[in-house]
N, C-alpha and C positions, 0 to 999 in steps of 0.2 A: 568696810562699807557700812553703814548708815543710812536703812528707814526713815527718811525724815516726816514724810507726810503721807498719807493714806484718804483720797476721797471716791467713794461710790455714787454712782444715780443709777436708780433702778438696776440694783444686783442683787440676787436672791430676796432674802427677808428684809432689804435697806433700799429705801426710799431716796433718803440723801441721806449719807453721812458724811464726816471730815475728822480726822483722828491725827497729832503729832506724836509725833513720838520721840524720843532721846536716846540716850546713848546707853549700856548695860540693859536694865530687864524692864521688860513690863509685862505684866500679869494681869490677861482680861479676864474678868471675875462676871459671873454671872452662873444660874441656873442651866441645865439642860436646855437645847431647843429654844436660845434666844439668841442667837446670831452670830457668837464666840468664832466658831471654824470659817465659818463665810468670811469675817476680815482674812482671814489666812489663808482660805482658799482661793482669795481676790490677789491677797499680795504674790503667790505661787503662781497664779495665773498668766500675771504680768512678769514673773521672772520665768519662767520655764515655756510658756506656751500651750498649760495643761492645765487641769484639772487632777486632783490626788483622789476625788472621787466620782466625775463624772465623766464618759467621753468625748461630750461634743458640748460647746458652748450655748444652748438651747435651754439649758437648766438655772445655766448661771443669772437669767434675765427676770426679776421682781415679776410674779402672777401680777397678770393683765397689760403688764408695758411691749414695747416690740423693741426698747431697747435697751441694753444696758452700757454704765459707763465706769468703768475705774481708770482713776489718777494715782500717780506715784510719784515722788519725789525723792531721789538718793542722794547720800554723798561719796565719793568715792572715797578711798583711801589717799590717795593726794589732797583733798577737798576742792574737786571737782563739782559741781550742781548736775545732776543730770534729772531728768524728765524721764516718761512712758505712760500714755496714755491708748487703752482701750475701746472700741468702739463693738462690742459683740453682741449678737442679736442671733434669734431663732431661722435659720435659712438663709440666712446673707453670711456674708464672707466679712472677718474682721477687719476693722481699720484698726491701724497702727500707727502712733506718731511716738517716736524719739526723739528729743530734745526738742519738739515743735515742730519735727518734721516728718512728710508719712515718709514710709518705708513700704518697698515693692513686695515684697515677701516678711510673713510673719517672725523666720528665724534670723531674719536681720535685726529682731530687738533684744534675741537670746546672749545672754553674759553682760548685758547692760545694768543689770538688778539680779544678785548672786543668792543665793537662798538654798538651805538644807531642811528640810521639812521631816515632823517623825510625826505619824497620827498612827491608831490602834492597829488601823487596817494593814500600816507594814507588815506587821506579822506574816504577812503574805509571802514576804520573802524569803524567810527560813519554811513556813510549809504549802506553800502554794506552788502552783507550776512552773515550768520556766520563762513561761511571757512575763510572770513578774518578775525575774531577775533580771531580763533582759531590759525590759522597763528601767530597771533601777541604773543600767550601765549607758542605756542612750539618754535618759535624763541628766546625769550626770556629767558627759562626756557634750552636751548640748549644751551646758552651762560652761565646761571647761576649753570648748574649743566651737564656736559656733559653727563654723563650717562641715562639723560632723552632719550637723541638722541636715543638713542641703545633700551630705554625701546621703546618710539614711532615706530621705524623702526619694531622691535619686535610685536607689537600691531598692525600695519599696515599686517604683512605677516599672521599672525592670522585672521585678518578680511577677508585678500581675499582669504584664505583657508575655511574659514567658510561660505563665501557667494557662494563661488562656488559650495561647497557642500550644500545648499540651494537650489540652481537654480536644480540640479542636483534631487536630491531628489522628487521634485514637479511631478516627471511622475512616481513616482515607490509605487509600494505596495505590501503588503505582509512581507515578511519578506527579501527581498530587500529594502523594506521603516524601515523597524527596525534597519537592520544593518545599514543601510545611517544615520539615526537617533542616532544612538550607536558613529556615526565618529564625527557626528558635535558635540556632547556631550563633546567630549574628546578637540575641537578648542573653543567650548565654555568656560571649564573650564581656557585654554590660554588665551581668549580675556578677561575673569575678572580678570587673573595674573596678565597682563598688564593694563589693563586699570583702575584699582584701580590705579596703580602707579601713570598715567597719569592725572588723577583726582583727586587725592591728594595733587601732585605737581602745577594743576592749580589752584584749590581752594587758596592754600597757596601762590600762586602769588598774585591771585585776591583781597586777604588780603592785602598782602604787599604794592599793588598799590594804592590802596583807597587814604591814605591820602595824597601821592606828586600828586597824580592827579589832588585832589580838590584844595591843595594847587598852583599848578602849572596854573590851568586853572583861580583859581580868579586873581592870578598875572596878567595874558595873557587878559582875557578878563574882568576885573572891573566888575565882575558880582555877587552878591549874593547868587543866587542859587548856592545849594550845589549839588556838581558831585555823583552820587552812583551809583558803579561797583556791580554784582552780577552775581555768576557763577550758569547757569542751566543746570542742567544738567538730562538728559534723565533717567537716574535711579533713580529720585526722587526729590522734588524742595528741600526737607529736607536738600540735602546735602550744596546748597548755600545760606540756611536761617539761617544766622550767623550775621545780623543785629546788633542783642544786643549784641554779644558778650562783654565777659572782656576784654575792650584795649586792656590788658598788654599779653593776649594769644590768642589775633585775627590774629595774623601772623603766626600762629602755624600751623604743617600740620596736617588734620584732621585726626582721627581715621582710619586706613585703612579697621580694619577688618570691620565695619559698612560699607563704602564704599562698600565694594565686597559682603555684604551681601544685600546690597540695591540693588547691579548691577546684582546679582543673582536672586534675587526676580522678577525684570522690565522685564529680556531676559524669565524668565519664562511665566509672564505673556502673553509675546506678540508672544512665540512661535508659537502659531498655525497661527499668522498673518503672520510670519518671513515665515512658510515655505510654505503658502497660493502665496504669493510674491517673495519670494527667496532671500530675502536680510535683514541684520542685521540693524534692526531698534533703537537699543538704544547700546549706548558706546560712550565713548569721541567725535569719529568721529560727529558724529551728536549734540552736546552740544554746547551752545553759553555761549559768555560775554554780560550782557545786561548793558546799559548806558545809564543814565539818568540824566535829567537835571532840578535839582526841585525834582517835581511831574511827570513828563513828559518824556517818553523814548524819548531817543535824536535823533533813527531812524526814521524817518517820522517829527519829531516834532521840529526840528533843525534850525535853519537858517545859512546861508551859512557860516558866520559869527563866529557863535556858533560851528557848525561844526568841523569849523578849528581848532578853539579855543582847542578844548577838544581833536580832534585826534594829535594834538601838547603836549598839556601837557601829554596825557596818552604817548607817546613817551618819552617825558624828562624824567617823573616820571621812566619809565624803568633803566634812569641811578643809582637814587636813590636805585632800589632794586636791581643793579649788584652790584653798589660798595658796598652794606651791607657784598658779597661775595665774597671777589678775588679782582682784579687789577680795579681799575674807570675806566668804558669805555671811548674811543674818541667818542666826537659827530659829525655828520654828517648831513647837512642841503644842503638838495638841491634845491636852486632855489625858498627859502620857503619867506626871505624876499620880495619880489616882488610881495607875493600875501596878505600882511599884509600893514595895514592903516599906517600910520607915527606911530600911538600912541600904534600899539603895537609889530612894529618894534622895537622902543623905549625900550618896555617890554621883548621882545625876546631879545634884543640885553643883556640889565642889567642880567635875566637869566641865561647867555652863559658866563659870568664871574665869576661864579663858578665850573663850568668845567676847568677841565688841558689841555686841545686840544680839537679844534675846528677846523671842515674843512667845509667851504662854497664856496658853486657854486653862482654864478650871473653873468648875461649879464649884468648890468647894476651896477658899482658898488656904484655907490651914494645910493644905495637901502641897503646896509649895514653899520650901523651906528655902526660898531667895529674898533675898532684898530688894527692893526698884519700886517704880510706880504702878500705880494700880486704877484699872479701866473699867467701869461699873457697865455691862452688858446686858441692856432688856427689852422684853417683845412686848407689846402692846398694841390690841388691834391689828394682830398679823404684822408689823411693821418695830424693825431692830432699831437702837440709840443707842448710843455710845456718850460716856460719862465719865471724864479722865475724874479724878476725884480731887487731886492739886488745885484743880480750876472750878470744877462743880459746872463746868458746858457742856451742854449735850452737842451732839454730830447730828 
């Protein structure tokens, strides 16, 4: 797939821009704090349905406007034209149009525009909690199968029906506490609908990840220790103890019905805790990725180094298991050169030539050892431009 064109109105620090882009690399160049991530937070936007640094679309809208607009233009891997356009604003609900057309729901535009993004802040996922890991497997699994989107959002309105009748429940008795008990029965049986799905579909991520991970991270950091991914999960460790698996059917998604009977069994158990406390203690929500390096969980045990190393590759690797699906993603590096040594700069950079489009941010551009085009980035008077340097037009 192919980025072809890029236009904002009134998003963050851009007023109007318009940016084309080509095939292999392009390196937007500029200073700190003059608009570099905002193109990439625009284009991530438009493929994911997120933000990589902020959570609600409120931010993304240029001080003083009430609206903002980004355009995109793909090509697929067949060379297909495809469109997506953006309508986001502070308190109003996005508009959406694909191909010229709206769409009813926002995850109907999800896997239209494939994109793998690496900015500082990953680092989160080797030592941060496990909402960022889990982050990292429903963004992923939303670009590789959109319908995950609709099952998550579905599993999410489940849980806070279920929890609220939890909290609810805790002062009643009698046979006010039966029928309360009778309700959440019935969101119970929804949240194991859904969350088998959900758990099914990361397991079989977690699979597919394993081997460009390992692969990806001995490239990047020259290190021997081998990488192992393992998903846990609150309804039983049974379900991410696939270690020995058979190669040739360890990408495979596992058995659902086990799943929802494992997931049925754990909410039984911890019932009387759930309704002691008033909140849903086991389901996707609450389940992590663990990562390890060796012997040794990579959380706490990591060096800064190492870190990087691993929350880099488990990013790349995401490429490898979109393009098994659908169109190869564009990759997206923000700022990431500059915090890498010469020698695996070096490494990153060899990487990033197996990829079809590449888009990097840097203040500094001797800190990117690629080839391609180069995009001059600057602020003035609060307001970003953009300066391909082939042509010398500003956006």
């Amino acid at each position: 797939m192919q980025l072809v064109d890029l236009s904002l109105r009134d998003v963050r620090s851009y007023a109007q821009a318009s940016i084309t882009f080509g095939p292999g690399v392009t390196v937007l160049v500029g200073p700190n704090a003059q608009g570099k991530t905002n193109l990439l937070e625009a284009v991530l936007r438009a493929a994911t349905g997120g933000s990589h640094r902020v959570a609600g679309d409120g931010p993304l809208v240029r001080a003083g406007a009430e609206l903002g607009v980004i355009r995109s233009t793909m090509r697929t891997d067949e060379g297909r034209r495809r469109t997506i356009e953006l309508e986001v604003g502070t308190g109003r609900r996005t508009r959406t149009r694909v191909d010229g057309q709206d769409v009813r729901r926002a995850s109907d535009a999800l896997g239209v525009l494939r994109v793998v993004l690496f900015a500082p802040e990953d680092v989160a996922l080797v030592r941060g909690d496990p909402g960022e890991r889990r982050r990292f497997l429903d963004e992923l699994l939303g670009q590789r199968r959109p319908a995950y989107a609709a099952a998550r959002s579905d599993y999410e309105r489940a849980l806070r029906q279920r929890n609220q009748l939890l909290k609810q429940a805790r002062g009643l008795r009698g046979s006010a506490a039966d029928a309360a008990v009778g309700t959440i029965d019935v969101w119970t049986e929804q949240l194991i609908s859904y969350g088998t799905q959900l758990i099914a579909a990361r397991v079989a991520a977690v699979r597919a990840l394993r081997r460009p991970t390992d692969a990806f991270y001995r490239d990047l950091a020259d290190r021997p220790e081998p990488i192992r991914l393992r998903y846990r999960s609150t309804a039983g460790e049974q379900i991410g103890d696939d270690e020995a698996a058979d190669p040739d059917t360890s990408t495979t998604i596992p058995d659902p019905g086990w799943i929802a009977a494992s997931l049925r069994a754990a909410l039984a158990e911890v019932a009387g805790d759930e309704r002691r406390r008033g909140v849903t203690l086991v389901g996707p929500h609450r389940d992590d990725l663990e990562l390890s390096i060796g012997a040794l969980p990579a959380k706490g045990y990591s060096s800064h180094g190492e870190a990087w190393s691993l929350a880099l590759a488990l990013k790349l690797a995401t490429y490898e298991v979109l393009a098994e699906v659908g169109d190869r993603p564009i990759v997206l590096l923000d700022d990431v050169f500059a915090e890498l040594d010469t020698t695996r700069r070096a490494r990153l950079a060899a990487a990033c030539l197996r990829f079809d489009q590449v888009l990097v941010t840097a203040a500094v551009e001797e800190d990117v050892p690629l080839e391609g085009a180069r995009v001059d980035v600057r602020l003035e008077d609060g307001v970003s431009s953009v300066t391909p340097r082939d042509t010398q037009e500003a956006g």
